[in-house]
Every structure is written in C-alpha cells, then in structure tokens.
N, C-alpha and C positions, 0 to 999 in steps of 0.2 A: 043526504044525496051522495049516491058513491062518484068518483070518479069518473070511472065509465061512462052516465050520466050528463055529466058534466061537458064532456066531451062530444056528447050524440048531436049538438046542432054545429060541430063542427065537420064533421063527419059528412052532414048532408051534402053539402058539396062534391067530397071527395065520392063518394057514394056514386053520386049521378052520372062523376066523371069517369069511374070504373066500368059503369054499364056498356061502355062502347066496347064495339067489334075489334078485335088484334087484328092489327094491318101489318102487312108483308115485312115491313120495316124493323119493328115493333117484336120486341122479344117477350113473350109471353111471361108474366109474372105470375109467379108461383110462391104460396108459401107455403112451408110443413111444418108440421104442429112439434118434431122431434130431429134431433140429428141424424138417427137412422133413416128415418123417413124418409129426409132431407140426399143422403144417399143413395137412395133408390132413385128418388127425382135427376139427381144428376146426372148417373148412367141414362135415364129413358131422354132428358131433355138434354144435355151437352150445350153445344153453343144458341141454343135456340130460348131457352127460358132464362129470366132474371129471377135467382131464387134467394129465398129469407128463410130462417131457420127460428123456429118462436124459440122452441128448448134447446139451448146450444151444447156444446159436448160439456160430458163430465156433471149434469144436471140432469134433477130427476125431473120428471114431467108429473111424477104424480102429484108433487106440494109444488109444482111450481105457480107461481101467481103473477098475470100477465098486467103487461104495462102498458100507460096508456099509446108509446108507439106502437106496441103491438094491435092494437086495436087500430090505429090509422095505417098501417101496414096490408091487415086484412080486409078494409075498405077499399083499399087500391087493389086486389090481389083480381086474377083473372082464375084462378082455381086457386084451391086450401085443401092440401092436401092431411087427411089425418090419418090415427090409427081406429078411433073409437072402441068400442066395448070398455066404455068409462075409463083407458087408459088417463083418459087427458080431464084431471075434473075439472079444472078451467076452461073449459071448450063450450060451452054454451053460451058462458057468460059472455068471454069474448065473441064469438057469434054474433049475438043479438046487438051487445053492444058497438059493432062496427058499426051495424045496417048494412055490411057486406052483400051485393047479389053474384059475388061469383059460386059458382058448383064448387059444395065443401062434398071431397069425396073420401070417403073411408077405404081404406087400400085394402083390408080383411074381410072385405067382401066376397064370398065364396070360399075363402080360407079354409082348412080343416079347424075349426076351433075346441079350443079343449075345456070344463069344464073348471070352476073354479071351485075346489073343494069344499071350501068353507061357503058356497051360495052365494059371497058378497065382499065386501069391504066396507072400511071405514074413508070418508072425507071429510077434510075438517072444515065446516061454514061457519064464518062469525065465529072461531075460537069455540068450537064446539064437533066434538067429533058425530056423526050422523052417518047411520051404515046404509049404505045403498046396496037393494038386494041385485046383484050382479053375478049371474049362472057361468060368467064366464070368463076363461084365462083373457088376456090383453093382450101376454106379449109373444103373438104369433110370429113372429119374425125369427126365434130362436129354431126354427126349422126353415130347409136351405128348400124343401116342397111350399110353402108357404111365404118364402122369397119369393118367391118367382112367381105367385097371385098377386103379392103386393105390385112386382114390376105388372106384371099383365093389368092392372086395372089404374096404373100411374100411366100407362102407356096411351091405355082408353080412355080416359080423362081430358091428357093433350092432345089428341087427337081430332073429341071434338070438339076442343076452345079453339084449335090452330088446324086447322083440314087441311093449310096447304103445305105442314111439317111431316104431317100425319106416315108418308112412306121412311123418313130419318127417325121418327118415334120406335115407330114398328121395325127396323135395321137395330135402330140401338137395343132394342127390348131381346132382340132376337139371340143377339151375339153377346150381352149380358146372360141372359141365359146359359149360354155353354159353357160362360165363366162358373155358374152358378153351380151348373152339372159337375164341374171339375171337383169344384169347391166340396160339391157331396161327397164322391167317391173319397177323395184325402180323409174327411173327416169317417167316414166309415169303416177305412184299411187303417188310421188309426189307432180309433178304436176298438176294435178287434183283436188289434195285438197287446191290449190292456186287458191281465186276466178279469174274470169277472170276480174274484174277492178284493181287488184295486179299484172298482170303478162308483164306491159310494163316498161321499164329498159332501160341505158343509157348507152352506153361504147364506148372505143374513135376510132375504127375502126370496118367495116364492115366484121368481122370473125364467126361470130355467127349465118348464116342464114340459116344454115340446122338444127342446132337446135333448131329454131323456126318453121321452115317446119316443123318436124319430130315432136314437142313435145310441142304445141302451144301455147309459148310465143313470146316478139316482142321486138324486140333489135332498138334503134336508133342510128345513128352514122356521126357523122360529116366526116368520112374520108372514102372512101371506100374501096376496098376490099385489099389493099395493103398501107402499110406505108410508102411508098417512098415518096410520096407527103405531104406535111402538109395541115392541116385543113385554110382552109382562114375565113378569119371574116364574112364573108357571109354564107359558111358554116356554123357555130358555131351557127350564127342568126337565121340559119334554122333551126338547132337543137332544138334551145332554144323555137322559135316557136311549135315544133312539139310536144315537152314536153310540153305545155302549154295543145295542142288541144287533145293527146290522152292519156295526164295524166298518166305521166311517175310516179313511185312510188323510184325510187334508180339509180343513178348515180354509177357506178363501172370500177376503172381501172386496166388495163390491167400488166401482169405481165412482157410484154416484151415491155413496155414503159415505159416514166416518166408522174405521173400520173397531171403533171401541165395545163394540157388539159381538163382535167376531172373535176379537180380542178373549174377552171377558167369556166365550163360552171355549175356545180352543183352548185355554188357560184350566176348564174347569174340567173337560174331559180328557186334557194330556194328549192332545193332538198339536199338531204345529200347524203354521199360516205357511200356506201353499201357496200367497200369491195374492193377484187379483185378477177379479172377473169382470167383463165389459158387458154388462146387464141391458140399462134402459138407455145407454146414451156410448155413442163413439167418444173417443179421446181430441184431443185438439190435434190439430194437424200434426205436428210432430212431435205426436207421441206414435206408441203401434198401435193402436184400433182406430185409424182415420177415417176408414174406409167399412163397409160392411163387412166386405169380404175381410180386408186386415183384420177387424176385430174375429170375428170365428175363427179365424188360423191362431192370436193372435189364443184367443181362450181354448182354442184347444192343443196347442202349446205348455201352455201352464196348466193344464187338467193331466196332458201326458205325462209332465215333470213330475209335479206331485204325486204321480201314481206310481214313480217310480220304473216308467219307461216312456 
C-alpha cells in the first residue's frame, strides 16, 4: 500500500472541509504545481490569495516526487493551479490521492504550444523508465506571448472561486501585462544586436524552444524535453557533432540540474561554460531569477554575455 493511500481516510475530512464557499474574509487558497507558476499566481492574486508552491525553486518538477503534505495541502486548496502537458509526472497521482474537489486548472490552456520533437518522453514509475507518448513541448512559459495566457487563465480561475476579487484579479492581470509587454520588447532589441553567427548555445535539456521560436536564437540539447531520462553517449556524440556543424558559441547549465553533463560535453567540444540558465524553476528569493520577470532578464543577460555582446 503506497503512502498516498495510507493517508486517503485522512484526507476525507479535510476534503469535506475544502468544499465550502470562500467568504469575504477568507483568502483564497491556491496552490501551484511549480515556482513559476507560483509566480504568475502572485502577480494576478497579491494580497487576496494564501499560496503554496509543491516544486519550490531551484527543483525540477519533472522527477520531483510529492509528499504526503502535499497531498493534505491540495485537499485543502480552493484552486491547483498547474502547467500540464505531462510537465508535472506527479500530478495525477497527487490528484487522486488528495480526493481534492477544488478546480485543478491548467494555465496552457489556449497557449501557442510547440511540438515535442521526439513525440514523447520518458517517466520513471516503480524505478522503471516508461515513455509516455507526449506530442508536446511543456514548457510554454519560455515565451513572454504565452506568459500572458498563463496570467489570462490564472486570472480566470480566481475569479471564479472569488467573484467578489474578481475586479482586483482582472487590474492585477492587466498591469502585469504591460510589465510583460516591456519585458518583450527588451528581450527582442536585445537580441537583435546579437549577430546571428553568436546566437547558437548549448544546454543539457530541451526547455528552451519557445524561446527560440519566439525570439530567434537556437538551443541544442542532448536530452529532451523532460529530465527523467538521461542523456546516453550517443546522445552527447550528437550534441557534440551538431556544435561543430552550426557553431555553437557557449555551453550553459541549467539551474535545476548538476552541471556534470554540460561539463563533460563543453570539455569535449572546446567550448566554455557561459553561465547558467533558469529553465524549469525560479531561484530562491535572493538569488536573480526570483521573479518571472527576474529570471528572463536575468537569462537573457547571460545569453548576451556569452555571446559576446
């Protein structure tokens, strides 16, 4: 009997107790399934929601593996806010196992979403890796047009848990927005003045391809769009090939891995470490990527360093 289990006739309670209406008083509880996420949430809710964060900064959401307070967290929650498209492979399990009836809402709802090259990924169940066929990228968030769906549908969400916030939602969502707009144009004047034989780059998973959709630079990566699987030496070889042919200029790792990957191939193709990049997870509070916004100025900072402007 797992855990989880273990816990479900404790849960009924709390369960029951969650189903009530949010009164005037009563700050809407929210939890999100990542630290970005968790971001987003804070700009649209401010003083009006109590928020919980399952993946906290600096951790990956893909191997992360929930506790059993997280599961009495999301029984109490009035909305769960996620990313889905199998970002989160823990997400169902936890799910079920609250008996949660708050609205679990997926923020990439309506998103541009991008295709996962490889059709899928690996998860690892019971110490056993197991591919789920999965057509699609996860991490939509790495485009600042697909920010702003996340806020619009985190916005809609509290809205209608809380009707009587609902005009403070819609104000914070609005004027986050124009943060958001700002945010683009920087990142795009930028990049621009990055020629285009500087703006190919090296990092150890497949998290970065809306940000090159969106704002045209080109990430290579031995692993794809999930970290549940490791990179195999053929992999690696391919990498190291593809740096050769389209003249990769900086090697950078990622902040919710160990950077011995990155290491090991910047080492093999005579490249240098650039840095690091803030992929699936913001930084702790005081570090630079606290914030959404922080982290993309904060990576595209170190994408302009290492490029050499």
């Amino acid at each position: 009997m797992t855990l989880f289990r273990k816990l479900a006739s404790a849960l009924i309670v709390i369960t029951l107790s969650s189903t009530l209406p949010v009164s005037a008083a009563e700050k809407l509880n929210v939890i999100a399934s990542f630290s970005i996420l968790a971001d987003f949430a804070r700009q649209v809710g401010g003083d009006r929601i109590e928020l919980r964060t399952i993946v906290g900064p600096d951790s990956d959401a893909h191997v992360y593996e929930p506790k059993p307070a997280d599961a009495i967290a999301v029984a109490k929650a009035d909305v769960v806010l996620v990313n889905g498209l199998l970002f989160e492979g823990f997400l169902q399990r936890l799910i079920e196992a609250s008996g949660t009836s708050a609205a679990v809402v997926e923020a990439t709802k309506d998103a541009e979403i991008l295709n996962d090259p490889a059709g899928g990924h690996y998860h690892y169940v019971g110490g056993k890796a197991v591919f789920h066929e999965a057509p699609l990228d996860p991490h939509a968030w790495q485009s600042i047009a697909n920010a702003k769906v996340y806020v619009k549908n985190i916005a809609d969400a509290f809205c209608k848990a809380d009707t009587e916030g609902c005009a403070t939602y819609e104000a914070n969502a609005q004027a986050y927005d124009g943060k958001l707009d700002a945010l683009d144009k920087d990142i795009r004047k930028t990049v621009a003045a990055i020629p285009q034989d500087r703006r190919v780059f090296v990092v150890a998973h497949n998290a970065f391809r809306y940000f090159e959709h969106a704002y045209g630079v080109t990430f290579l990566a031995p692993q794809g769009v999930s970290t549940d699987a490791e990179a195999s030496a053929a992999d690696v070889a391919g990498v190291v090939r593809e740096i050769a042919g389209k003249r990769a200029v900086a090697v950078f790792a990622e902040n919710i891995s160990n950077s011995r990957l990155v290491e090991q191939i910047a080492s093999e193709a005579g490249l240098k470490l650039g840095g690091t990049l803030y992929s699936d997870a913001l930084s702790k509070e005081d570090g630079p990527a606290a914030t959404y916004a922080d982290m993309m100025r904060q990576n595209l900072a170190t994408i302009r360093d290492a490029a050499g402007h």
